[in-house]
C-alpha positions in Angstrom: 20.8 -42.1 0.6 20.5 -44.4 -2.2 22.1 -42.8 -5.6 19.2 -42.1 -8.1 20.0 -42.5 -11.8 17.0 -42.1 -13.3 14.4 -39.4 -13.3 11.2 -39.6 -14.7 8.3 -37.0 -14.6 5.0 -36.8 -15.7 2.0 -35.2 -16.6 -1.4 -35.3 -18.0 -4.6 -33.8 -19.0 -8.0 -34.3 -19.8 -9.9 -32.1 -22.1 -13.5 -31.9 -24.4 -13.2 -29.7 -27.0 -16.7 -29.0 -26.9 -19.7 -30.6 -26.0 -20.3 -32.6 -29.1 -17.0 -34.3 -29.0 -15.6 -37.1 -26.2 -13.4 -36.1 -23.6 -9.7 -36.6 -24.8 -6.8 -37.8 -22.3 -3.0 -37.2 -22.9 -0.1 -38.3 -21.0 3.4 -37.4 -21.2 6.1 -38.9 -19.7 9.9 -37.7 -19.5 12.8 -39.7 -18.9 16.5 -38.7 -17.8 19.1 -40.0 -17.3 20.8 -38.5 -14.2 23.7 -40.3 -13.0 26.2 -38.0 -13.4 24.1 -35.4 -10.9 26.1 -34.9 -8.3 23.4 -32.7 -5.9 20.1 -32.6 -4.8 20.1 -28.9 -6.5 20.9 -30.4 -9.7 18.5 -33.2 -9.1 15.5 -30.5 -8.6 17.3 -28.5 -12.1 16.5 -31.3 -14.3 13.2 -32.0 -12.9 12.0 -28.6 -13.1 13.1 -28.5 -16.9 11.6 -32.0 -17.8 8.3 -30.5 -16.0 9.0 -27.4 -18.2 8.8 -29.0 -21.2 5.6 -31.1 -20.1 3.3 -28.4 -19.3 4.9 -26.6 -22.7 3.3 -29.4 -24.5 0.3 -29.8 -22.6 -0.6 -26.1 -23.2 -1.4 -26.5 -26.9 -4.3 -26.6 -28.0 -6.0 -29.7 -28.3 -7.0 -30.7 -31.8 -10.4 -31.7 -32.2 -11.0 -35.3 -32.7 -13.4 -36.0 -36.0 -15.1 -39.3 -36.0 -14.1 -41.5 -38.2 -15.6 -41.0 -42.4 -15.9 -43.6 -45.0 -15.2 -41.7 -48.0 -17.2 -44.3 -50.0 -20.6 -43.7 -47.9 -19.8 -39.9 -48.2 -19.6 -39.5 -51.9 -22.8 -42.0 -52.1 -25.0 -39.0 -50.0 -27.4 -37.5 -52.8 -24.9 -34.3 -53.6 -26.6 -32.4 -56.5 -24.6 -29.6 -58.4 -25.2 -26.0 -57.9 -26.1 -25.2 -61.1 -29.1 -27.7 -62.5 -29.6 -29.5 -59.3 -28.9 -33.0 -61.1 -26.9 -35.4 -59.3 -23.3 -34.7 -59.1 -20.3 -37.2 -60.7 -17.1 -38.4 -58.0 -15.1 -35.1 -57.7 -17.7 -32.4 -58.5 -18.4 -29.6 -56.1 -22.2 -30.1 -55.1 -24.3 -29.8 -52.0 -26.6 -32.3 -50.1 -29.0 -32.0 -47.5 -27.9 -32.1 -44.0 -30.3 -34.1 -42.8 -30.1 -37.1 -45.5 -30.2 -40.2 -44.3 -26.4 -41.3 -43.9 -24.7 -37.9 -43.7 -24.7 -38.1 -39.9 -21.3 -38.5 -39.6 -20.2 -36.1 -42.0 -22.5 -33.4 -40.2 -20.9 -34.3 -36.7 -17.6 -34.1 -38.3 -17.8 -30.6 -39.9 -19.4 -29.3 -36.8 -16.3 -30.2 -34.7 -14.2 -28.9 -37.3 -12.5 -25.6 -36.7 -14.9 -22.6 -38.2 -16.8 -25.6 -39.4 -14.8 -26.0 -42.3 -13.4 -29.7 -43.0 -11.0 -30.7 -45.7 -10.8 -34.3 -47.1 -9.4 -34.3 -50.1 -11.1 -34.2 -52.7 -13.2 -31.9 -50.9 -13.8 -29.1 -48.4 -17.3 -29.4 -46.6 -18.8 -26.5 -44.8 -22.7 -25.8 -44.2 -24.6 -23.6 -46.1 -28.1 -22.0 -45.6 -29.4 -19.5 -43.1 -30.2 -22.9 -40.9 -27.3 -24.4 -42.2 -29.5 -27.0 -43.4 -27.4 -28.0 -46.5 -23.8 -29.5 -46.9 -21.6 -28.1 -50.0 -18.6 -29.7 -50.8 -16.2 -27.9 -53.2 -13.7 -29.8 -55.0 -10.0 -28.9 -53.9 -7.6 -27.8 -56.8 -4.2 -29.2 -56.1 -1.5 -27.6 -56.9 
């Protein structure tokens, strides 16, 4: 038998967060060096741990993937503030409609968010309404 001096294993996965998201595919791939292995025994040793450590990363949880936000087309969505309704300046909290024309994207994002709740600085989005028909954004405090 031919001496082997290199082992590679790997593995993959294809998940959809939900059903408002695309299907995401990840691949890993493990390398070894294994030259110095003297017996099949060994050989199996080092695959079984590079496997190990596969399936370790392949059993977290898949982040969800958020489309893609222009910042600039998000702040130019009519936000008004809470308190006289009148439009709101770059970096107040407000809230918008969730069906205004242009906040698509924003409203797909914060739905595939975890608990619907999406941070991008300056902001944190989240719905509010009992029909969740409005978006408020609150401005983040650093610090």
């Amino acid at each position: 038998m031919p001496k082997i001096v290199r082992l590679v294993v790997g593995r993959g996965r294809t998940t959809r967060p939900s059903d408002q998201e695309e299907w995401i595919r990840e691949y890993y791939e493990l390398e070894a060096d294994v030259t110095d292995l003297a017996t099949e025994e060994s050989l199996e040793q080092a695959r079984v741990k590079l496997e190990g450590k596969l399936i370790s990363w392949l059993s977290e949880p898949t982040a969800p993937q958020l489309p893609k936000l222009d910042m600039a087309e998000v702040e130019k969505l009519p936000w008004k503030t809470y308190k006289d309704k009148t439009p709101c300046t770059p970096g107040e909290s407000g809230w918008a409609f969730a069906n205004a024309p242009g906040a698509e994207g924003l409203v797909k994002a914060i739905k595939s968010s975890p608990n619907e709740k999406l941070e991008l600085p300056p902001y944190r989005f989240t719905f509010s309404g009992k029909e969740k028909q409005f978006i408020s954004r609150k401005a983040i405090k650093e610090g």
